[in-house]
C-alpha positions as CSV (number, residue, x, y, z in Angstrom):
1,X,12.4,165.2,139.1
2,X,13.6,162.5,137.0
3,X,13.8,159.5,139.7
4,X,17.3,157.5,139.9
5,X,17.1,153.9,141.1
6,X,20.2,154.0,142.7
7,X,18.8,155.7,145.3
8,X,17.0,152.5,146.4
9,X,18.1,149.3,147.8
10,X,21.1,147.8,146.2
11,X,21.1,144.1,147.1
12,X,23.9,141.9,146.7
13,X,21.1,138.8,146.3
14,X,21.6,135.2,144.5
15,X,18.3,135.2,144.5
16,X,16.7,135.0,141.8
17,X,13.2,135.6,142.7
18,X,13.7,139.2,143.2
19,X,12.1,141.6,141.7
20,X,13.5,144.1,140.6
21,X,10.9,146.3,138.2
22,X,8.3,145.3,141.2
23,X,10.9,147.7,143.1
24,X,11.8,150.2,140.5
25,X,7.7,151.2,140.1
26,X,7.2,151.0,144.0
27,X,10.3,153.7,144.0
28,X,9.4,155.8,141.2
29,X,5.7,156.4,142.9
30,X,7.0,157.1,146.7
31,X,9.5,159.9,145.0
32,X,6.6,161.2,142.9
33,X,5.0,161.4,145.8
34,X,7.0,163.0,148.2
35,X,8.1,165.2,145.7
36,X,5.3,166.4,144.3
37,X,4.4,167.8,147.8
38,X,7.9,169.0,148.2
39,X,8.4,171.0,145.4
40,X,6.0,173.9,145.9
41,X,7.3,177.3,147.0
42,X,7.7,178.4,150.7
43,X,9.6,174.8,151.4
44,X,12.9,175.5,152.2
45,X,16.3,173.3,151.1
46,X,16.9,171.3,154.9
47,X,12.8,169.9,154.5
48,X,14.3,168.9,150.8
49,X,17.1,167.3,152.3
50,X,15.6,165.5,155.2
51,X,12.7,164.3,152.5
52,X,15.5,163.0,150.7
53,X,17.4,161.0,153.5
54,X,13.7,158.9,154.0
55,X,13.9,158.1,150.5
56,X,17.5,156.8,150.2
57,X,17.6,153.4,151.3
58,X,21.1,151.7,152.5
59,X,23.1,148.9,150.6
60,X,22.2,145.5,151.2
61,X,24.3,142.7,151.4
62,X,22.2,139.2,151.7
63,X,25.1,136.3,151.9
64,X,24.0,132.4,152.2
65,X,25.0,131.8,156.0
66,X,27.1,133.3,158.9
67,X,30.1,132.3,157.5
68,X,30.0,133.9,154.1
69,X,28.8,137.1,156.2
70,X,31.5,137.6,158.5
71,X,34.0,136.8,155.2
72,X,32.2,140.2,153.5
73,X,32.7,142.0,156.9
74,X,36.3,141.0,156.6
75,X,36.2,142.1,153.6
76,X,34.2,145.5,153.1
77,X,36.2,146.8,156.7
78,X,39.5,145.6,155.2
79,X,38.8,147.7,152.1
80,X,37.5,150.6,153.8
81,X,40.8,150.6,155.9
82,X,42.6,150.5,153.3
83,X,40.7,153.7,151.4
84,X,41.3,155.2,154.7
85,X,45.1,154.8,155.0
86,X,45.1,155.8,151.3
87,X,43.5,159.1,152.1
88,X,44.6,160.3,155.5
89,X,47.3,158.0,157.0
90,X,44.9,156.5,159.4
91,X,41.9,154.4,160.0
92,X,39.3,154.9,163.0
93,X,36.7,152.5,163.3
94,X,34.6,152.0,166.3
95,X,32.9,148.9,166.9
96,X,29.9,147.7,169.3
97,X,29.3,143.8,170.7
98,X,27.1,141.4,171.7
99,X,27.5,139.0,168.5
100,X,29.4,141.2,166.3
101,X,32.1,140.9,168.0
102,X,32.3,137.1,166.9
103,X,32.4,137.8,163.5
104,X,35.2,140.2,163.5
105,X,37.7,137.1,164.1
106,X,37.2,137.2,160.1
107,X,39.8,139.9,160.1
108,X,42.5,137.8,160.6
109,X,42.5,136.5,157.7
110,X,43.0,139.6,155.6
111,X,46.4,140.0,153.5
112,X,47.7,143.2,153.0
113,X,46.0,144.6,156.2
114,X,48.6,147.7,157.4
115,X,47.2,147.4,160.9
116,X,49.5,149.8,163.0
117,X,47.7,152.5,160.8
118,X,44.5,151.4,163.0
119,X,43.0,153.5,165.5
120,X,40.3,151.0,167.4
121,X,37.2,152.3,170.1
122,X,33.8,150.9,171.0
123,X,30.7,152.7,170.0
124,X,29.3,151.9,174.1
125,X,30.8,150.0,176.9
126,X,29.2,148.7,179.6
127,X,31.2,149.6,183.2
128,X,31.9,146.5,184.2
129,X,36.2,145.3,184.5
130,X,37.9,144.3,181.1
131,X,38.0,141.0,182.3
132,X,34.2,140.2,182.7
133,X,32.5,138.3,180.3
134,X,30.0,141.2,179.3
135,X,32.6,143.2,178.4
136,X,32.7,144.4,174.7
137,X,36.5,145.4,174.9
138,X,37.1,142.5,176.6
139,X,35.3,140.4,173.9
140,X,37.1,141.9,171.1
141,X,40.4,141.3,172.5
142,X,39.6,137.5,172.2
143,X,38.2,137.8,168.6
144,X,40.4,139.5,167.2
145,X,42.8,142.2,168.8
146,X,44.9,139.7,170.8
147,X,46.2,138.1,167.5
148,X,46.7,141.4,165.0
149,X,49.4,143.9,165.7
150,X,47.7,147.2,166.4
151,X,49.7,149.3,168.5
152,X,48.0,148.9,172.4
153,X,48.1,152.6,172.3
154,X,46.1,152.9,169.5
155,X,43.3,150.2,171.0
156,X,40.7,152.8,173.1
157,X,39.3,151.0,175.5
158,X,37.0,152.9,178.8
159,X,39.0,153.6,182.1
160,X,37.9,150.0,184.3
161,X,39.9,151.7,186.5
162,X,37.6,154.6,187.6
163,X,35.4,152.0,189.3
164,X,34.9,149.1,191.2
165,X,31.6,148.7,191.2
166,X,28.9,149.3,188.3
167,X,26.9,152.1,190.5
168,X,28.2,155.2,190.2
169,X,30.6,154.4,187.3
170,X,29.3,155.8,184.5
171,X,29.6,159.5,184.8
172,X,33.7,159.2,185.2
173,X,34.3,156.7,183.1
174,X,31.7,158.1,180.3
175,X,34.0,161.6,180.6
176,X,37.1,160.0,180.8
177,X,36.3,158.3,177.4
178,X,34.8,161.6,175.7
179,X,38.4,162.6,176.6
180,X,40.4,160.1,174.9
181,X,38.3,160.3,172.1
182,X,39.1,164.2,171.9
183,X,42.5,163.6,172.8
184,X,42.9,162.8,169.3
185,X,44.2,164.8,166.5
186,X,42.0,165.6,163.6
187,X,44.5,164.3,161.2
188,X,43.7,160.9,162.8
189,X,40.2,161.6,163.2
190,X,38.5,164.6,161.7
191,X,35.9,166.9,163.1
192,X,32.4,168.1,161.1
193,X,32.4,172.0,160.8
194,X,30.4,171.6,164.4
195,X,32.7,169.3,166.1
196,X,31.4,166.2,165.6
197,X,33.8,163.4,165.1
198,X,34.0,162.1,161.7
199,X,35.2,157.8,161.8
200,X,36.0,156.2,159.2
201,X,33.8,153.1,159.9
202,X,31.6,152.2,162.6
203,X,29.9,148.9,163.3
204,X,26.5,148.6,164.4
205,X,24.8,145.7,165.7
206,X,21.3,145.9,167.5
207,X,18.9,144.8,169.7
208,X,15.3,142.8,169.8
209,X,14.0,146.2,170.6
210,X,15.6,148.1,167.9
211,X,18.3,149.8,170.3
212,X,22.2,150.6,168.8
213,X,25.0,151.3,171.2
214,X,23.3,151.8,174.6
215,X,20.7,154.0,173.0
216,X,17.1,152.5,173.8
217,X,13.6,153.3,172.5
218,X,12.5,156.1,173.8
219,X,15.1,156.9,176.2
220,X,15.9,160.5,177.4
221,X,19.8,160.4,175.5
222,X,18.3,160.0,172.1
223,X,17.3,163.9,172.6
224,X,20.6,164.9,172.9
225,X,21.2,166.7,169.4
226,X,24.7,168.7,170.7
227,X,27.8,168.1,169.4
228,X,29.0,168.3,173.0
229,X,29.8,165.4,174.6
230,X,30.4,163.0,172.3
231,X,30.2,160.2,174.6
232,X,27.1,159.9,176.8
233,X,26.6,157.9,180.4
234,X,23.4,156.4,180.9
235,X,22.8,154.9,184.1
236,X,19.0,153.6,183.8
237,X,19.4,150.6,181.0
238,X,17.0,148.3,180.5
239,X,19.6,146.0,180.1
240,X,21.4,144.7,183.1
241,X,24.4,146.2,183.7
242,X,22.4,149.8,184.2
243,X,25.4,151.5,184.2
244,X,26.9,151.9,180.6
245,X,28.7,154.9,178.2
246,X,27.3,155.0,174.5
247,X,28.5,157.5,171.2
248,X,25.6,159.6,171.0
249,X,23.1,159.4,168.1
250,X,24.7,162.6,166.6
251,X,28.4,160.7,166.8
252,X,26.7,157.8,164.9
253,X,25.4,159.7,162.0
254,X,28.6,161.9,161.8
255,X,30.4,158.7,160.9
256,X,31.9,158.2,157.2
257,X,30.3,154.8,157.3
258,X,28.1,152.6,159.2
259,X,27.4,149.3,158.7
260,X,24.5,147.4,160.6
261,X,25.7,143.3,160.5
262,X,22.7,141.3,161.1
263,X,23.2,136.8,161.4
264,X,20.6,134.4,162.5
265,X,16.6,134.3,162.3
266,X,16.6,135.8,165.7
267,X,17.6,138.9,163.9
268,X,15.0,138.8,160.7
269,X,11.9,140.0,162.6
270,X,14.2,142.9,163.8
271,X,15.5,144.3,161.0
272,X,12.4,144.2,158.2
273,X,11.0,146.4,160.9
274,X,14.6,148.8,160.7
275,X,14.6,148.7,156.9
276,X,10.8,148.8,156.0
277,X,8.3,150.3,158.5
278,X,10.1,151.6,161.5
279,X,8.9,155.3,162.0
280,X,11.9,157.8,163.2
281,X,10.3,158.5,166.0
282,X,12.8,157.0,168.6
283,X,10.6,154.3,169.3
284,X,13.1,152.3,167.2
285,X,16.6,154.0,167.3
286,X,18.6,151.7,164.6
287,X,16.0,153.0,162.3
288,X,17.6,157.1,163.1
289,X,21.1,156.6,161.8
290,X,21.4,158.3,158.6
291,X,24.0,159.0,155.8
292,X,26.1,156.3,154.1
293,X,24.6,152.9,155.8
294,X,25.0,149.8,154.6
295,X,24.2,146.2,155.8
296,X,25.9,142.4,155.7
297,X,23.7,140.0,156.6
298,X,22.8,136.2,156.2
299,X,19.9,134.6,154.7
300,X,18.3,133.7,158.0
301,X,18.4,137.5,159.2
302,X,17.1,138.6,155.8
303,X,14.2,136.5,155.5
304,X,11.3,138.3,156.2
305,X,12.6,141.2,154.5
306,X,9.8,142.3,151.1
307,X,11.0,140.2,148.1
């Protein structure tokens, strides 16, 4: 097997001090490894391919400050619209909140950007009213979707409607979503050979404990491996509001793209641990979303990162 180095991290890094043949050698010895033990007979192709998912390691992007990240979130979900619209007519993304959602208010500032081609839903919701302040559809519509012209009915938000109180809310409105979401066509937004959803883009953002969505460590929804539903309640979250819907983790790694966006030191402890020596074990769930994965973040998130 004649290791490839694009398989490891590509950083986009002003900093000088990295080393880059320190990497190459660490690579080149962890294939060797792993494939040296692969590569024997009786091991069949999917142990091969899930070997090979460990060993490919998502795109970094290291920008100077908050600022200079959000611009490069502009700018890489601008572009990948635009590849989008380019291919099928359509963009889906699906976005999450808590601080990402201030950083998409980057967006505005894109030229060019044909947004009535967008098709916009949330990766989890917590059941609260569109008007409350924890809301993440509620928070995007002051961001960003109040001041761009995406058709309203292109905008996916959950049903507030369904319920008046969190208790009890997330089974309806958790169906009602799956619906919508299904409700599309596939020329809008395709389906895997086993019915998963394919997006175009989703954005990730995650927790002190690792979680993505409203997927937790070591909760009973990471399980769920079907392709049926797509969107999961959960009703025990150790975050307050309890009641919330989440994509599953199978939704997630269907996805054309995800992109983890990580600003501030109170993300850096966080996300060495996602990108270096978090085990797949579900005890941290940002570390199981596979495929194309790539990450924007600042200096402050990235500083405990291996140099």
């Amino acid at each position: 097997y004649n290791t490839n180095t694009s398989l490891m991290y590509q950083r986009t890094n002003t900093n000088p001090s990295y080393n880059l043949s320190r990497s190459v050698r660490a690579f080149r010895s962890s294939t060797t490894k792993h494939f040296s033990k692969l590569i024997q007979p009786g091991h069949k192709l999917k142990a091969l391919q899930r070997e090979m998912q460990t060993l490919i390691s998502p795109k970094l992007n290291i920008l100077p400050d908050s600022s200079s990240a959000a611009d490069a979130l502009a700018s890489l979900t601008a572009q990948a619209a635009a590849e989008a619209i380019e291919s099928k007519g359509s963009f889906t993304v699906a976005v999450a909140g808590g601080s990402l959602i201030n950083l998409l208010g980057g967006l505005k500032k894109s030229e060019g950007v044909q947004w009535d081609k967008w098709h916009v839903a949330w990766v989890d919701e917590r059941c609260v009213p569109h008007s409350d302040p924890e809301s993440n559809y509620g928070g995007a519509l002051k961001s960003l979707l109040h001041d761009v012209p995406i058709p309203p009915s292109q905008i996916y938000a959950i049903d507030d409607s369904l319920y008046d109180k969190n208790e009890g809310a997330a089974d309806p409105a958790a169906a009602a979503y799956d619906a919508t979401l299904r409700g599309l066509p596939a020329s809008v937004l395709p389906r895997t050979s086993t019915g998963l959803p394919v997006f175009d883009l989703l954005l990730l953002g995650f927790g002190p404990d690792g979680h993505i969505c409203s997927l937790f460590p070591h909760h009973a929804l990471l399980d769920h491996q079907d392709s049926t539903p797509w969107v999961l309640p959960i009703k025990n979250s150790p975050k307050s509001p309890p009641e919330r819907v989440t994509f599953s983790l199978p939704v997630v790694n269907a996805a054309k793209k995800c992109v983890f966006v990580a600003v501030g030191e109170g993300k850096s402890e966080m996300a060495s641990v996602i990108l270096e020596t978090a085990a797949k074990d579900g005890s941290i769930p940002a570390a199981m979303v596979q495929g194309n994965v790539e990450w924007i973040m600042d200096s402050a998130a990235a500083s405990k990162l291996a140099k």
